[in-house]
C-alpha beads as a LAMMPS data file, in Angstrom:
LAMMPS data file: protein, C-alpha beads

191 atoms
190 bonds

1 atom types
1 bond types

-500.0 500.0 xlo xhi
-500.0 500.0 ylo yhi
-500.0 500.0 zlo zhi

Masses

1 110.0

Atoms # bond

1 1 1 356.262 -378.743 -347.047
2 1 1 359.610 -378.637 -346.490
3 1 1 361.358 -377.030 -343.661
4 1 1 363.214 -374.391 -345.866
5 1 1 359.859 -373.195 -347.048
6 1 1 358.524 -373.390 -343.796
7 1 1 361.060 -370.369 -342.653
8 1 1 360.863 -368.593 -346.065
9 1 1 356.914 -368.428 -345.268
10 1 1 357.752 -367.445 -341.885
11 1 1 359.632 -364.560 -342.951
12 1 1 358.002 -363.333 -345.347
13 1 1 355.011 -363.527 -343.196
14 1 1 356.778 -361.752 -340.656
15 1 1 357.480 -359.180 -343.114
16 1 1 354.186 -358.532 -343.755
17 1 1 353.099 -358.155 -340.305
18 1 1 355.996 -355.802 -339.805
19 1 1 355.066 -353.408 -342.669
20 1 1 351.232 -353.621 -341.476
21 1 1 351.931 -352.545 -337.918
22 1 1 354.380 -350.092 -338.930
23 1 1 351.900 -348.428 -341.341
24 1 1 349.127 -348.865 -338.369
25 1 1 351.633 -346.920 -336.600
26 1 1 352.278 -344.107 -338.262
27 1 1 348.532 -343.424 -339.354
28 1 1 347.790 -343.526 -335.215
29 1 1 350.655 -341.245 -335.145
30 1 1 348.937 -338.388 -336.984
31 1 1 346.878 -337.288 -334.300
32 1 1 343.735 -337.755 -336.000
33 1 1 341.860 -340.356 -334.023
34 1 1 344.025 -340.304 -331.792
35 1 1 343.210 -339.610 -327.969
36 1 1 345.083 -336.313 -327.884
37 1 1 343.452 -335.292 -331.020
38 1 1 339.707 -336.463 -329.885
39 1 1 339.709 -334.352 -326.385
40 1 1 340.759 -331.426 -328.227
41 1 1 338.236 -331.898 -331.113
42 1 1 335.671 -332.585 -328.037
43 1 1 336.401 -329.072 -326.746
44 1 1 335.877 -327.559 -330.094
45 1 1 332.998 -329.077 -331.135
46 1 1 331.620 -327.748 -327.704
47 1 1 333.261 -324.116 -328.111
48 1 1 331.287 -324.214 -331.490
49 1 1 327.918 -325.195 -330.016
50 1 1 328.270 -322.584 -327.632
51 1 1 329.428 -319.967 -329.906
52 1 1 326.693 -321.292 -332.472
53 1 1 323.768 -320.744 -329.855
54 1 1 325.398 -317.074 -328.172
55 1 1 325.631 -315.590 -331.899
56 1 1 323.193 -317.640 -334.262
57 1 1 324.592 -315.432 -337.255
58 1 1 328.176 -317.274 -337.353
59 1 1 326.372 -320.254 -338.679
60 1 1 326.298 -317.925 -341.822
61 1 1 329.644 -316.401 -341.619
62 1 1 331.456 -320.164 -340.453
63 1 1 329.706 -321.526 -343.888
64 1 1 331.300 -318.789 -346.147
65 1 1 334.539 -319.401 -344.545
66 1 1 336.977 -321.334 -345.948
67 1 1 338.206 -322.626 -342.602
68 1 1 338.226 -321.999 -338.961
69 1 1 340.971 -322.132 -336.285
70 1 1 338.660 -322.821 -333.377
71 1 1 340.888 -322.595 -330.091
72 1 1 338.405 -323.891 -327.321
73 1 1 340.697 -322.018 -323.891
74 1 1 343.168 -320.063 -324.127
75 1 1 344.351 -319.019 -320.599
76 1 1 346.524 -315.719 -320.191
77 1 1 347.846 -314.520 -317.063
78 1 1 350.623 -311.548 -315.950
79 1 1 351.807 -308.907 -313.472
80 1 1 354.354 -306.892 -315.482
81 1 1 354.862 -309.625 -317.857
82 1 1 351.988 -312.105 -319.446
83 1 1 351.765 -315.088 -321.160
84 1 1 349.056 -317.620 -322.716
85 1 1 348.793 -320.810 -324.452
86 1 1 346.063 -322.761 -325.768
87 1 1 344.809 -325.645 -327.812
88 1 1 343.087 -325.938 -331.021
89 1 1 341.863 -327.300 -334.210
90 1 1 341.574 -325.963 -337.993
91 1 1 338.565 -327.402 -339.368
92 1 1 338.001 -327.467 -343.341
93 1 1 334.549 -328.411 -344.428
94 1 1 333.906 -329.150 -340.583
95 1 1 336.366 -331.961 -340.261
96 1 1 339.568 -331.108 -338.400
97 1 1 342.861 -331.237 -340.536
98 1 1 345.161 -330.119 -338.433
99 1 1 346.094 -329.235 -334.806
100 1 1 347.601 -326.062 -333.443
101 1 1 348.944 -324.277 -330.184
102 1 1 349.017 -320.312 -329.469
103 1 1 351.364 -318.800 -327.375
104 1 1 351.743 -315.375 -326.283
105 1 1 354.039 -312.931 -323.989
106 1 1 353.285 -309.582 -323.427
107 1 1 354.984 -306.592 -321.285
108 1 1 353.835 -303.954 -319.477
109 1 1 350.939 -302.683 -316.929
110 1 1 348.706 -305.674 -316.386
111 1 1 347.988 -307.665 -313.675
112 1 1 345.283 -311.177 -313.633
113 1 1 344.508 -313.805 -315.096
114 1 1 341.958 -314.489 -317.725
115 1 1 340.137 -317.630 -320.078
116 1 1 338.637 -317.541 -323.127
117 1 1 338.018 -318.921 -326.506
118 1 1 338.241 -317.979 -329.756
119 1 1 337.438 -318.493 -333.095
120 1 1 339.416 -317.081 -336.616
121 1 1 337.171 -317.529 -339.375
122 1 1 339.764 -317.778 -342.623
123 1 1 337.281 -316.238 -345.505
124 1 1 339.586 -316.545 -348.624
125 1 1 341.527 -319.402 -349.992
126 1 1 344.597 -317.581 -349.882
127 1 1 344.658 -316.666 -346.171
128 1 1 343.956 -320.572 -345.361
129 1 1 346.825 -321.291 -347.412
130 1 1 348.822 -318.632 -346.062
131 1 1 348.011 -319.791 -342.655
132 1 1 348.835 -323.589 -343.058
133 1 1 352.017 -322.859 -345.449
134 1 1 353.511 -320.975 -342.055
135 1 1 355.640 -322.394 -339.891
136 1 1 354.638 -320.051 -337.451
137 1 1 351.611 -317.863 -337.854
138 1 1 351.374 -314.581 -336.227
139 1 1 347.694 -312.924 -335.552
140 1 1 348.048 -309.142 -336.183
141 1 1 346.261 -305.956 -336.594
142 1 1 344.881 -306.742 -339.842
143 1 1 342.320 -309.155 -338.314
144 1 1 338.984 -308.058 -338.047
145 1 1 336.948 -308.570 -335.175
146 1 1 333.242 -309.389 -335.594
147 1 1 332.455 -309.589 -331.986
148 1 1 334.972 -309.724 -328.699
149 1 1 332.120 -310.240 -325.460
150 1 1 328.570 -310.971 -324.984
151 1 1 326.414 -308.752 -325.503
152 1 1 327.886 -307.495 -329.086
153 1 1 326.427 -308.094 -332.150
154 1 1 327.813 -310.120 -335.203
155 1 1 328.409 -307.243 -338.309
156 1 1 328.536 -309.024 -341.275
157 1 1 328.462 -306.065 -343.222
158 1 1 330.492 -305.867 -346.907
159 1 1 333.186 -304.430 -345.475
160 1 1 333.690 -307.018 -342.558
161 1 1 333.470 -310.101 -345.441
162 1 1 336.428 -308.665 -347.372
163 1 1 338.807 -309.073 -344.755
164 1 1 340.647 -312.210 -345.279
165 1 1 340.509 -313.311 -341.125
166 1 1 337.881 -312.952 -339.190
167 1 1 337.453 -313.026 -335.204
168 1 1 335.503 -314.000 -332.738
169 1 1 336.464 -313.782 -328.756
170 1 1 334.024 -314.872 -326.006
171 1 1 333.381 -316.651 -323.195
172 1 1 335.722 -314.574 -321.216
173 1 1 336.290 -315.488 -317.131
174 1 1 338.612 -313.891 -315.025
175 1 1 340.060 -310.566 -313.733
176 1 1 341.952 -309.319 -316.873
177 1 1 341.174 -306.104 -318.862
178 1 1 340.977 -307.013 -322.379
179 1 1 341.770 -309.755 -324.931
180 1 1 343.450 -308.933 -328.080
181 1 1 344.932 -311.855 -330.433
182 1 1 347.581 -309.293 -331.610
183 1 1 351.073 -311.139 -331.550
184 1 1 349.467 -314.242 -330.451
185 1 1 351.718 -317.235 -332.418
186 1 1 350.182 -319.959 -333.674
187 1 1 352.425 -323.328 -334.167
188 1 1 351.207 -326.555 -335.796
189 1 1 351.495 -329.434 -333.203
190 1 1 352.965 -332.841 -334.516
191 1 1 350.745 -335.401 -331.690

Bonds

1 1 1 2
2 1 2 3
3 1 3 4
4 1 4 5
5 1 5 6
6 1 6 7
7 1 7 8
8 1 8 9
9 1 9 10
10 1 10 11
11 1 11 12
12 1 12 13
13 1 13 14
14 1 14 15
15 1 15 16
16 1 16 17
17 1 17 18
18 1 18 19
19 1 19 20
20 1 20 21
21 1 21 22
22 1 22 23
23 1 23 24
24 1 24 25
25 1 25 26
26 1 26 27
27 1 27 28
28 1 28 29
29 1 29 30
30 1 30 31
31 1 31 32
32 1 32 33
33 1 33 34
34 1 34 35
35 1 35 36
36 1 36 37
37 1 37 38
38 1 38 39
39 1 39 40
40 1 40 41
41 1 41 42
42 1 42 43
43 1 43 44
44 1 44 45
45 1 45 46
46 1 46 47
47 1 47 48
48 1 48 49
49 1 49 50
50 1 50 51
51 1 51 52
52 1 52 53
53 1 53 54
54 1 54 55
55 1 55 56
56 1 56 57
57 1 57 58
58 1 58 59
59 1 59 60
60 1 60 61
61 1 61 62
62 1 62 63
63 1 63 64
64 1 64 65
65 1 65 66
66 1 66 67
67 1 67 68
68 1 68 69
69 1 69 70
70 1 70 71
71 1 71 72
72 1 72 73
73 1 73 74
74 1 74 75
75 1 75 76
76 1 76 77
77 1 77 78
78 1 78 79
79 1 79 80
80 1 80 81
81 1 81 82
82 1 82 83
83 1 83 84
84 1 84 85
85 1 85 86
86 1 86 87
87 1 87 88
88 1 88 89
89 1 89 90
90 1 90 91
91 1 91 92
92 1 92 93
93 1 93 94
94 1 94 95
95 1 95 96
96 1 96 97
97 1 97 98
98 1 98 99
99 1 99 100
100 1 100 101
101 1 101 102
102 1 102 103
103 1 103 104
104 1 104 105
105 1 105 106
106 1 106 107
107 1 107 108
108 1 108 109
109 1 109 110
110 1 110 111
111 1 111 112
112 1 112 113
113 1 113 114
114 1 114 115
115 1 115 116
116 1 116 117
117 1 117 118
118 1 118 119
119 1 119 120
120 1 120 121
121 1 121 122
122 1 122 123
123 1 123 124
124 1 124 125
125 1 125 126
126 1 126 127
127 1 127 128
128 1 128 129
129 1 129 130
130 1 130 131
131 1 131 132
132 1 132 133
133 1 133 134
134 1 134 135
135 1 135 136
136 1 136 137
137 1 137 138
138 1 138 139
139 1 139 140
140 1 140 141
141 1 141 142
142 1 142 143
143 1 143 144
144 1 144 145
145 1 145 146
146 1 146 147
147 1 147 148
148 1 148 149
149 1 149 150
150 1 150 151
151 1 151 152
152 1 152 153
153 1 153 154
154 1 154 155
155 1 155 156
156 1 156 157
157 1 157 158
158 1 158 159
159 1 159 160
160 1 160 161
161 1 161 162
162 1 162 163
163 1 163 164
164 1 164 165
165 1 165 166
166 1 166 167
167 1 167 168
168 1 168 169
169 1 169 170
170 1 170 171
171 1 171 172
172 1 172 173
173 1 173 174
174 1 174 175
175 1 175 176
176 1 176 177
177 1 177 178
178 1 178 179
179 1 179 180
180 1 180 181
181 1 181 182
182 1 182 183
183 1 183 184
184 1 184 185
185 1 185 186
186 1 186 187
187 1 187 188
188 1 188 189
189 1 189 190
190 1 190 191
């Protein structure tokens, strides 16, 4: 062999290498698999299982749906003026395909801080496909709650399955009156 073809193998080896660790790269890149993507789909697989064994009946409802935002903690906290942000995943057919954040600022009376974790059950097509087309989703008073603290029943009545987004709010810990998702933001995160 000579020398010439030595380098051309050489380079075209190192080519190759190039294009496979740049391609190794950028499919560790997307967050899935990743470590940032496996704590948070450890916390949701969790918030499921406990939301699962506190409300049996969402089994049901989570199998109709077309997907679910789970967001594992979301912590909120104010005196005049609040804020909260959380973590989460959208999981379609139980495998997460994206992740998301939620932010939220609110004004007025309201002191504390508060935790808790929620669940938007998307139960059309469309309203999936609304939500992931979005650069930035905004919860509002169109969702329908099917249960917001323990203690409350799941209604899965007709009415309650027509709405296109479904919620569900528990494990709640701290010192704040009240958890609404109204004007809650939800923003894809790139990992």
């Amino acid at each position: 062999m000579s020398t010439n073809s030595s380098l051309r193998l050489s380079r075209r080896g190192f080519t190759l290498t190039a294009l496979a660790g740049l391609s190794v790269t950028a499919a560790c890149g997307n967050g899935v698999g990743s470590t940032y993507g496996s704590k948070i789909d450890a916390r949701v697989d969790a918030t499921l299982s406990e939301m699962y064994s506190l409300y049996p009946n969402t089994r049901g409802l989570a199998q109709k749906a077309a997907g679910l935002l789970v967001m594992p903690l979301v912590t909120e906290g104010g005196l005049w003026l609040g804020a909260g942000y959380g973590r989460g995943a959208l999981r379609v057919n139980g495998v997460s395909v994206d992740y998301y954040s939620t932010a939220k600022a609110s004004a007025g009376f309201q002191i504390g801080v508060q935790q808790y974790a929620h669940v938007l059950f998307f139960m059309t097509e469309d309203a999936l496909a609304d939500f992931r087309r979005s650069s930035g989703w905004v919860a509002g008073g169109d969702i329908e709650y099917v249960f917001s603290d323990k203690g409350d029943s799941i209604a899965t009545d007709t009415t309650t399955l027509r709405s296109p987004v479904l919620a569900a709010v528990f494990g709640r810990a701290g010192l704040r009156i009240g958890a609404t998702l109204e004007g809650i933001k939800y923003t894809r995160i790139i990992p």
